[in-house]
N, C-alpha and C positions, 0 to 999 in steps of 0.2 A: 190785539192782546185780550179783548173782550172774549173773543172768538175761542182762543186758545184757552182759556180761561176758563168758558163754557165747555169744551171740549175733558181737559182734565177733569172737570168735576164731576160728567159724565160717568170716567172710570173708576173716581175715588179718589183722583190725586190731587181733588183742590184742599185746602183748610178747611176743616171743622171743629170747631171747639167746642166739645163735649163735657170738662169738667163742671163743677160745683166748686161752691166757695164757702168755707167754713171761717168765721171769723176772721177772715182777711188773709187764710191762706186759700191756694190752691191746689186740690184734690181730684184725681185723675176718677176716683170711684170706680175706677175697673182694676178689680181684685186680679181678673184672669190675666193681666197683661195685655202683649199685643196680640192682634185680631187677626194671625193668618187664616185660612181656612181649613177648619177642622172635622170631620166628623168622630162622633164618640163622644165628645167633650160638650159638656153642656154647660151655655155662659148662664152665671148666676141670674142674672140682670133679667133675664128671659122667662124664668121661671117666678121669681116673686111678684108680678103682678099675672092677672088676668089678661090684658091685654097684650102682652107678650104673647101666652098660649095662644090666644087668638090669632097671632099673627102667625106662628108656625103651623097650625093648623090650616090655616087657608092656604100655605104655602104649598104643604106638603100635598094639600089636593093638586093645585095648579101644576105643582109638577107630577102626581102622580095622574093626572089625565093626559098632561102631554106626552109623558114617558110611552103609555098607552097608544096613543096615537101614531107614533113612530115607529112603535114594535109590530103593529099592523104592517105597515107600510115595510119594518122590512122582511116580513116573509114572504109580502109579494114581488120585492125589488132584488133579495139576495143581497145588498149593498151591505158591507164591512163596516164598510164610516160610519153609516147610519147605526148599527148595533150598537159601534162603541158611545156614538154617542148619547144612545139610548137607556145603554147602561151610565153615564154617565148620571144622566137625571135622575136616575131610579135611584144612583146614591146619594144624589142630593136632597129626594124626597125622604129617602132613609132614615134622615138626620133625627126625624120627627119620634124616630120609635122611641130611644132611649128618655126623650124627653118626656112623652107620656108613660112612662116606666117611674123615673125620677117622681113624676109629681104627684103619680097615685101612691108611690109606697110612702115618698117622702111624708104625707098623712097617715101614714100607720104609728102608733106610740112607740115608745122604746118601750122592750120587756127585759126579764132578766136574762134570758138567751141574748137576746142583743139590745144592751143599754144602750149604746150610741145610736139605733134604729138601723132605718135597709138600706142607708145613700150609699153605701158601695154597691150595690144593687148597679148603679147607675154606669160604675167603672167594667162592669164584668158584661152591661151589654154593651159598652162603648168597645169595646174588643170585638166582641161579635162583630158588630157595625163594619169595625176596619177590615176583618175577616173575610165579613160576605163580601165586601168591595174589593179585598184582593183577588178573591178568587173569579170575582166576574171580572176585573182587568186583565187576571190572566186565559179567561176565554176570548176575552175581547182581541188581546194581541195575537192568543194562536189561531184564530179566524184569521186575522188581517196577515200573518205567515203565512199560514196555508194558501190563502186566496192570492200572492205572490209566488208561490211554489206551483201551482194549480191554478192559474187564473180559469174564471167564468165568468158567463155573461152577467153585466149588471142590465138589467129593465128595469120597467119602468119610469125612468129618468126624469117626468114629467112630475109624477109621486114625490118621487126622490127628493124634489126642490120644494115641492108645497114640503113633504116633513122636514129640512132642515130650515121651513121659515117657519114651521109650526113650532120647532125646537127654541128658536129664535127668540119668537114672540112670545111663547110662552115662559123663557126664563127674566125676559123684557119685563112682564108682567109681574111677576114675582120680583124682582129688581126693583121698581116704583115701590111696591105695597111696602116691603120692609123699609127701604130707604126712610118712606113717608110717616109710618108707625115709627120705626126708630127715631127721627127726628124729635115724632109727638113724645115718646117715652125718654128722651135724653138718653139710649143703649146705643154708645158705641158697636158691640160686637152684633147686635141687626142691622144699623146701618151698614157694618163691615160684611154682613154677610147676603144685604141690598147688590154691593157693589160686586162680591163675587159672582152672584146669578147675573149679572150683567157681561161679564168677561165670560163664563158658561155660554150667556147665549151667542157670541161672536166664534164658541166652537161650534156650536150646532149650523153656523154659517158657512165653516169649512169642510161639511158636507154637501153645502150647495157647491161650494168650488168643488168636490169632488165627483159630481155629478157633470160640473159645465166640462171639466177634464177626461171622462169619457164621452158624453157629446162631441168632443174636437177629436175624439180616435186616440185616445189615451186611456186601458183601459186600467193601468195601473193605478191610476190617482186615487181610485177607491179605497183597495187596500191600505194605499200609503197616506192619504189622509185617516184612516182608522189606523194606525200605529204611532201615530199624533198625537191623538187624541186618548190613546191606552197609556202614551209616557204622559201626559199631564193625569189619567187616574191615577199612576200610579206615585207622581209628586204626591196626591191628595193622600195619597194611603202612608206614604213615608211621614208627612207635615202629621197626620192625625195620629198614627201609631204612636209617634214619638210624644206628642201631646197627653195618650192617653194615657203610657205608660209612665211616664211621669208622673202625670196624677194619683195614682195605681200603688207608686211607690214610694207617696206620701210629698211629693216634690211639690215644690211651687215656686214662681217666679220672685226671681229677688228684688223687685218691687214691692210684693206684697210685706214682707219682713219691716222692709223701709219705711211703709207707711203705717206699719203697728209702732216701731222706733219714734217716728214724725208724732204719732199722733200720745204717745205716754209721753213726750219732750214736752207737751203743752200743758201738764200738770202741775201746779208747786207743790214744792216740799220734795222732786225725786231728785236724788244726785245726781244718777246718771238711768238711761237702760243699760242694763248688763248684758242682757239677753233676751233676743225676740223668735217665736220660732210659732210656725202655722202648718193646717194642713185640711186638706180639702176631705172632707166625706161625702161624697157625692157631689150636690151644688151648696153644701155651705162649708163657711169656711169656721176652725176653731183653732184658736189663738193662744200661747203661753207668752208670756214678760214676765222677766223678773227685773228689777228695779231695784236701787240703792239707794238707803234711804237713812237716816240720824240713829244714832244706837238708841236714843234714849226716848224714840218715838211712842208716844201713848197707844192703848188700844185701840181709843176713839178715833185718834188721829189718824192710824193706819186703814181703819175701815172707811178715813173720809175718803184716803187717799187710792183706796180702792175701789171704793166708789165713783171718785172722779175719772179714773183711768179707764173703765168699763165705760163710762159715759162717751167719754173721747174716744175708744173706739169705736164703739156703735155709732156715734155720728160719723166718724171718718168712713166705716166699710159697710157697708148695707148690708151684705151678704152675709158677716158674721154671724154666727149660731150662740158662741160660747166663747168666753174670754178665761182666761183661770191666770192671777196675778199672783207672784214670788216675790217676797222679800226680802232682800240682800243687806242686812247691816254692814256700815263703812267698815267694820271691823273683819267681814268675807264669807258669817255665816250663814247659810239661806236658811227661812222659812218659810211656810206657805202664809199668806195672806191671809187674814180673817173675813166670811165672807158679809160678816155687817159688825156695829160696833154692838157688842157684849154678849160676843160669842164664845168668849171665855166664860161665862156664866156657869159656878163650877157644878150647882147639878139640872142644868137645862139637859133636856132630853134631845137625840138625836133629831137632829134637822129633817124635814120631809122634801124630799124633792120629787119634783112633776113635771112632766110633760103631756101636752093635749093642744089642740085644734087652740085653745083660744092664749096659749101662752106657756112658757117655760120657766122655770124658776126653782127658787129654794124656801120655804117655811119655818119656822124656827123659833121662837122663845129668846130674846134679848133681853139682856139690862141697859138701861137708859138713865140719863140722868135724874128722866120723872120717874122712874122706877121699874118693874118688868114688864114687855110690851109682846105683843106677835105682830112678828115682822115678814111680810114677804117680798122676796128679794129677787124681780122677776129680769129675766133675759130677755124677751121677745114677747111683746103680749098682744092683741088685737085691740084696735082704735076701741076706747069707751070701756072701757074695761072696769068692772066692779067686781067687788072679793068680798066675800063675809068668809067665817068659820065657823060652824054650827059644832059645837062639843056636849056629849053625851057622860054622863058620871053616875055609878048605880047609886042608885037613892037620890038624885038630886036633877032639879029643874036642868032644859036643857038649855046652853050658854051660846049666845048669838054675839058673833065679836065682830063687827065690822071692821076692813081695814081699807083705808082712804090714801090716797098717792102722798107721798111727803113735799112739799113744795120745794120747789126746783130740782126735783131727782123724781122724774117719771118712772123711773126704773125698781122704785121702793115701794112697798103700800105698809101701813102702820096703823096698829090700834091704838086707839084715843084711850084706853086704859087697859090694864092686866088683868090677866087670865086667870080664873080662880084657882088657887091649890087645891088638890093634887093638881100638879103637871102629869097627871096621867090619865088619858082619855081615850074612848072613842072617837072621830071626831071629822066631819066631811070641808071639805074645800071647795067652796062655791064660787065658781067663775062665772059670769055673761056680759056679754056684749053684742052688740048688732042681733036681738033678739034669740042669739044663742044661749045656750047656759051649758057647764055641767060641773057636774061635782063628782068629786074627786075623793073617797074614803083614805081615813089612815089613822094611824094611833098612835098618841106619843107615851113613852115609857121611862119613868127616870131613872136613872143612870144605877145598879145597883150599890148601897153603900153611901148614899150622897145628904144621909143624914149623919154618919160619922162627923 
């Protein structure tokens, strides 16, 4: 049983348990679902650390020299099998482009041409990818036709077997690193894509069977082990196509919904979810809820409870970008959400909202119980993170307002006191962390008529 044991895990099919435990529940943390093998679609999970990239990068060599080495071998062998299999790699190395696409744009700011930024970028090479893959599955098969129709000699049969052990090994290799990275990073979808280059390299083996098949005077095996091996590229092409275009058309797994539902159910004060609905731009993900909630709910109290519910999902989904919360009084009428408490503040001036390298968020001028504060209300911000706001007013000294995280809400930063009137300024946004900095200009204007 040991044996057998050992032997499954080899392919993937032993147990591993991959979740996270958030306050005594259990959370799967893979946003994408399940891990079949995909290209085009890039798992989140791969892209928000460094060492993810690292590992697709290394990958993508190892198989883009082995690919290499095979495609030597078969201009001098003629051999079918060998092509297809060679394409096969070269789409597995593929995989890598879209992802370095994703990770460089994904660092471009949103502008007002594109406020949401370029992550569909990532959908429109994820098409490509399937694209180029179809089209060399379909050279692959009309070689391995033809070469049934027309047989010729296959040589060098000696080559033949060193490149489908070089195929072998080389996906062997590749299969280890992820596995062992993934494990390190708790990413199901590298482990899952460990275990795929491992079932890859047992096809690049079925070119050695088709090489021992013409050594024994068969010299069909060639061809027909390459039409094999073109129906499982062209499973990959159907598995990813579908995958991509899903994505593409704002689809997502009904999983993910569940665990926005799971994780706003962990909040008091909501009556129910109403409604949960996500959707992928590029590798992250952004999220709507709306939620039902006491008619007679304060301002304060709905901003706590918006606050709590952002918390909750950002702990539950890593991947998340943007959450945006709807409030449903029992009575059926929605509202939007406030997005902190005393943002009804009736002549605070329009909210600043920013995006940049060290964090994402909104800015804004609250009422508070101690009186009127600047608040910034951040989504996503880089470890250590300090904030001042530097405000400019003509004729008068310039106004340095620090703001400091709110305890037990990482997600806030608050000034220790208010901002001088006018609320209309000049005024920079200062970020840094991990020796970065940057600021961020803007101007607040108040509302016209907000002295009536």
């Amino acid at each position: 049983m040991a044996s057998l044991a050992k032997v499954l895990d080899w392919f993937g099919l032993g147990g591993h348990d991959h979740s996270s435990s958030h306050g005594g529940h259990n959370h799967s943390h893979d946003a994408a679902g399940g891990h079949g093998h995909t290209h085009g679609v890039i798992d989140p999970s791969l892209t928000t650390t460094e060492r993810g990239m690292w590992a697709i990068k290394w990958s993508f060599v190892i198989l883009a020299v082995t690919a290499a080495l095979q495609l030597a071998v078969v201009f001098i062998s003629g051999s079918v099998a060998l092509l297809a299999d060679t394409i096969h790699n070269i789409a597995d190395a593929t995989t890598a482009i879209p992802l370095w696409v994703a990770f460089v744009l994904a660092r471009r700011k949103p502008s007002k041409t594109f406020p949401y930024g370029l992550g569909r970028v990532e959908d429109l090479a994820g098409i490509l990818i399937v694209l180029i893959i179809l089209f060399s599955a379909i050279i692959a098969g009309y070689e391995a036709i033809n070469r049934l129709i027309h047989p010729q000699p296959v040589t060098q049969l000696g080559w033949l077997t060193a490149a489908g052990i070089v195929g072998f090994l080389g996906n062997e290799v590749v299969a280890v690193f992820r596995i062992r990275v993934g494990r390190q990073m708790n990413s199901a979808a590298l482990i899952a894509d460990g275990y795929h280059a491992r079932t890859d390299g047992l096809t690049s083996l079925a070119v050695v069977l088709g090489a021992f098949g013409v050594w024994l005077g068969y010299p069909l095996a060639d061809p027909l082990v390459g039409l094999l091996i073109t129906v499982a590229i062209l499973g990959i092409v159907w598995q990813s196509a579908r995958a991509v275009i899903t994505r593409t058309l704002d689809g997502v797994e009904p999983n993910v919904t569940a665990e926005i539902r799971h994780a706003a159910e962990h909040v008091p004060g909501i009556a129910r979810v109403v409604e949960a609905k996500a959707r992928w731009i590029g590798h992250q993900l952004h999220a709507d809820v709306a939620i039902a909630v006491n008619d007679n709910l304060t301002l304060a109290a709905a901003s706590g409870i918006t606050s709590a519910v952002k918390r909750e999902l950002f702990a539950h989904m890593p991947t998340l970008r943007t959450a945006n919360v709807m409030f449903e009084p029992l009575s059926g009428d929605v509202v939007a959400a406030p997005a902190s408490a005393g943002h009804g503040h009736h002549h605070a001036p329009e909210p600043f909202r920013f995006a940049c390298d060290l964090g994402e968020g909104v800015l804004e001028i609250v009422n508070t119980p101690e009186g009127e504060r600047m608040r910034l209300t951040i989504e996503r911000h880089a470890h250590g993170l300090s904030v001042a706001v530097v405000m400019e007013r003509p004729g008068k000294d310039v106004e340095i307002l620090p703001l400091a995280p709110v305890p037990n809400d990482h997600h806030t930063f608050q000034s220790a006191g208010a901002p001088a009137e006018p609320h209309e300024f000049a005024a920079e946004l200062r970020l840094a962390a991990a020796g970065r900095r940057e600021a961020l200009p803007f101007r607040m204007v108040e509302p016209a008529g907000h002295h009536d």
